[in-house]
C-alpha positions in Angstrom: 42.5 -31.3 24.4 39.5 -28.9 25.6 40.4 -27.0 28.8 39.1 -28.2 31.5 39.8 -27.7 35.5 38.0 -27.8 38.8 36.4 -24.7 39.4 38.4 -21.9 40.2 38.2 -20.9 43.6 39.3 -16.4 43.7 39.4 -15.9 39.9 35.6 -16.5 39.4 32.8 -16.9 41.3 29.2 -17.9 40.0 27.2 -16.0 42.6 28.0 -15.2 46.4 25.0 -17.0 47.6 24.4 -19.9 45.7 20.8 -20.8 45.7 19.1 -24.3 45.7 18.3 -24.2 42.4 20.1 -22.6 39.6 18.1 -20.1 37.7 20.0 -21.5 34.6 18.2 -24.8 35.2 15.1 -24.1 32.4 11.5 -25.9 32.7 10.5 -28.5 30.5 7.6 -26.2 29.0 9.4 -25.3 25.9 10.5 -28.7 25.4 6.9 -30.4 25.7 5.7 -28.1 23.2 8.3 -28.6 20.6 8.0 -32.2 21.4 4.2 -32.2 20.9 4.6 -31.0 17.6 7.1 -32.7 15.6 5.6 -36.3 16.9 1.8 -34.9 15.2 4.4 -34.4 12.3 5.0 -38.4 12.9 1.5 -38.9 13.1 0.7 -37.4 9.8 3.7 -39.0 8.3 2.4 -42.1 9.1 -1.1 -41.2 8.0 0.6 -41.2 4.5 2.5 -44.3 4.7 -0.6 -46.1 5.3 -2.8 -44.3 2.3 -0.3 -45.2 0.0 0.4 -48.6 1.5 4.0 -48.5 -0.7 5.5 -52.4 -1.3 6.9 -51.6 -4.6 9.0 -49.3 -6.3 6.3 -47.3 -8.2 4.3 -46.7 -4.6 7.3 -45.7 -2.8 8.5 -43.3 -5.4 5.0 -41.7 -5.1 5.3 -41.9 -1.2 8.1 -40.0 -1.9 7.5 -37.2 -3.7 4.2 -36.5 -1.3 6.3 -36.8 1.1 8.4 -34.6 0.1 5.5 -32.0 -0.9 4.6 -32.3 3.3 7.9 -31.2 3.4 7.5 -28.1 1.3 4.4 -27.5 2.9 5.1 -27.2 6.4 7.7 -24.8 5.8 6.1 -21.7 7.0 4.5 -23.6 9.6 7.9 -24.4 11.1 9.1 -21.1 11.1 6.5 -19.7 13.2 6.5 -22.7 15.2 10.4 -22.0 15.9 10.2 -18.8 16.2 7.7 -18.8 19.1 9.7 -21.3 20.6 12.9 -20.6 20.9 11.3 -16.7 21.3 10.5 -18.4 25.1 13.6 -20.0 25.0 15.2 -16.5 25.0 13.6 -15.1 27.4 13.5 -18.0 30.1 17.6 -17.1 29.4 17.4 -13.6 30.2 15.0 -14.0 33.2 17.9 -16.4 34.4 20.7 -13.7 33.9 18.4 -11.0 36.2 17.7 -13.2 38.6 22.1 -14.7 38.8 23.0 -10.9 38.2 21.3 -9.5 41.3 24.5 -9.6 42.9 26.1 -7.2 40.1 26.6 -3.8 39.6 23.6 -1.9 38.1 26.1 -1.5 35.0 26.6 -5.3 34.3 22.8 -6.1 34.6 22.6 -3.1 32.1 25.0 -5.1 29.7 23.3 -8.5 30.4 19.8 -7.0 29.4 20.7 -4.6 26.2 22.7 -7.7 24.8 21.8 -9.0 21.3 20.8 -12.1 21.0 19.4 -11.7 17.5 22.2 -13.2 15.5 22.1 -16.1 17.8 18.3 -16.6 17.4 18.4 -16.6 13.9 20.7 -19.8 13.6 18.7 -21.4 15.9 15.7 -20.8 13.4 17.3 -21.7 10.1 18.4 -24.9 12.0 15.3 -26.2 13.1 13.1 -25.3 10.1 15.6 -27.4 8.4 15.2 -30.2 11.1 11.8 -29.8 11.3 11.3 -30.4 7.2 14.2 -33.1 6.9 11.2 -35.3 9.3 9.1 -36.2 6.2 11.9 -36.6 4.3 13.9 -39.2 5.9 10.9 -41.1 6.8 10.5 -40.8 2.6 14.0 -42.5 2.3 13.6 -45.1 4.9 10.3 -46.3 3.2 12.4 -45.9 -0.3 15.7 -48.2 1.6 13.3 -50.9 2.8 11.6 -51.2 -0.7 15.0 -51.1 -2.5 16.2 -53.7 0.2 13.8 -56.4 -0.2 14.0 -55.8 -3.9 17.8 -58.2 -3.3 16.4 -59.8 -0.1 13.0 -60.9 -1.3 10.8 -60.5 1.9 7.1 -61.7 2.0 4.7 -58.6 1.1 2.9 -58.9 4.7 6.7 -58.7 5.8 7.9 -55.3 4.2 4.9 -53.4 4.9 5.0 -54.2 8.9 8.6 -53.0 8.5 7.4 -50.2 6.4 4.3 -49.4 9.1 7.3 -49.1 11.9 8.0 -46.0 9.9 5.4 -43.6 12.3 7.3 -44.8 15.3 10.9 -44.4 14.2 9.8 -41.0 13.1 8.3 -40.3 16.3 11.2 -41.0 18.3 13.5 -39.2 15.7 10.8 -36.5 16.8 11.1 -36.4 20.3 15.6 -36.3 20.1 15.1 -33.1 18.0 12.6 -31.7 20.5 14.8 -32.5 23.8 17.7 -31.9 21.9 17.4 -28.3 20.4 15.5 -26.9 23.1 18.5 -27.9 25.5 21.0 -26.6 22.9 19.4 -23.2 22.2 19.4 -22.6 25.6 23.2 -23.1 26.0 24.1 -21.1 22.7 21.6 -18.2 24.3 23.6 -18.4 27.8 26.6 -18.2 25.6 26.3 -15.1 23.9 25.2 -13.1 27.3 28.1 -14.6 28.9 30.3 -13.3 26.0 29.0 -10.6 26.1 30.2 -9.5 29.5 33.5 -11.3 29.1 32.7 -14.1 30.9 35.4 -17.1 29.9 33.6 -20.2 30.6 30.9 -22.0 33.0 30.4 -24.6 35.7 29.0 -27.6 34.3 26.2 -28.5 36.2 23.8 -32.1 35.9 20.5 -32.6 37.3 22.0 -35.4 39.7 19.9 -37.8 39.1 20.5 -41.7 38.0 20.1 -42.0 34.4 22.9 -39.1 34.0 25.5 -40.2 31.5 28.8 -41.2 33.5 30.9 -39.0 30.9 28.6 -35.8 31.7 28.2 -37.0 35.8 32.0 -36.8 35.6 31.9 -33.2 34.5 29.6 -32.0 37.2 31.3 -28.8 38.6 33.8 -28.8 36.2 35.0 -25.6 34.4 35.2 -25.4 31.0 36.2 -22.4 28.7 33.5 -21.1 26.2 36.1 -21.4 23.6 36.9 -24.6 24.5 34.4 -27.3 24.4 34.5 -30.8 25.7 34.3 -34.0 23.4 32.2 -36.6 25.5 31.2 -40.2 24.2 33.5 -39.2 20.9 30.7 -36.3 20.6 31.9 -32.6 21.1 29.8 -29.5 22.2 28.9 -28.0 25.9 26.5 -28.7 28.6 23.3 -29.0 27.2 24.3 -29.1 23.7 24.5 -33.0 23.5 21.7 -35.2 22.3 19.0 -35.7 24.6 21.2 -33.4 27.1 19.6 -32.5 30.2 22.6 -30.7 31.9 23.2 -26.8 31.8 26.6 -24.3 32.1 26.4 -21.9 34.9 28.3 -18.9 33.6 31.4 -17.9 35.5 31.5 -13.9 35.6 35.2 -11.9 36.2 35.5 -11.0 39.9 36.1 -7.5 39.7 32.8 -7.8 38.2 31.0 -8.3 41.3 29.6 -5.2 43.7 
């Protein structure tokens, strides 16, 4: 079972003054961009669907392979597209750590600033170039499934391509759950590795309070939960923020002899 407690109250302490608004809680900015790209990806995707117009298996094996060549193509696109993004996402984190270390000594904040996040950052790349290019593809293998399908079921023509047309609009919501999701979860993994870095051992879960917050993650607000030790919620497993469509966030718990 993943640890979990109530906040500790003399081993740890977040800050001495908690303010309104955690600096750990990150703008939407990074998100709406992200977001704004992979639905045009969508949009293009769909742009193919209907120039090939596949109903058969000889279209849809051609819908395939150009979709598969979008794939290829907008490789080095996604890489510079990830890399200014989650470049941001990095430093919204450490402008978070200054402005929760002011309370430090000048040698922590030191610590906190001069740690590398580089390692971290280039996961987070390799995983969303591949996310980015698997958007083409599994639009490709829906089309192919639906073709394949009514090849036993026998649907009208008129039938399969409306079903096939829905294609832009799965994609684009397939689209938008990457976008919300990896944004949330790179900010959590960049957290992470400051926190490691000056031996922090876990975080206060925090939600943004509002109503459509999931019970299992409302449950956990204030909660502490070991970095090594992450929660399975909804029979999914990860930490605040790192969930699909995730919109909560770990304030890091520093040692108290830490503290000035």
């Amino acid at each position: 079972m993943p640890y979990i407690m109530d906040a500790p109250k003399k081993k740890t302490s977040p800050i001495k003054k908690p303010p309104s608004i955690s600096p750990f809680l990150k703008g939407r900015g990074p998100t709406t961009i992200y977001e704004r790209a992979l639905r045009g990806i969508a949009r293009e995707v769909g742009k193919l669907i209907d120039g090939y117009q596949p109903t058969d298996p000889v279209s849809s094996a051609s819908l395939t392979q150009a979709l598969k060549g979008y794939s290829e193509l907008i490789g080095p696109w996604a890489l510079h597209l990830a890399t200014n993004l989650f470049g941001q996402v990095d430093r919204q984190d450490k402008m978070a750590w200054q402005e929760h270390s002011k309370t430090m000594s000048e040698s922590l904040r030191k610590e906190i600033a001069n740690t590398d996040t580089g390692s971290v950052l280039q996961a987070l790349l390799r995983a969303n170039v591949l996310l980015i290019k698997s958007i083409p593809i599994q639009a490709a293998e829906r089309v192919h499934n639906l073709v394949q399908e009514n090849m036993m079921v026998g649907l009208r023509s008129s039938e399969l391509a409306k079903k096939i047309m829905e294609t832009e609009g799965v994609t684009k919501s397939r689209a938008t759950l990457i976008a919300r999701t990896e944004v949330s979860k790179a900010s959590t993994a960049l957290t992470q590795a400051r926190a490691l870095a000056i031996e922090s051992d876990g975080y206060l879960w925090q939600t943004v309070g509002d109503l459509v917050v999931r019970p299992s993650h409302k449950a956990m607000n204030g909660k502490f939960v070991r970095w090594d030790s992450p929660v399975t919620l909804d029979n999914m497993t990860g930490h605040a923020g790192g969930f699909p469509n995730c919109r909560c966030w770990p304030l890091p718990q520093v040692p108290e002899g830490k503290w000035e």
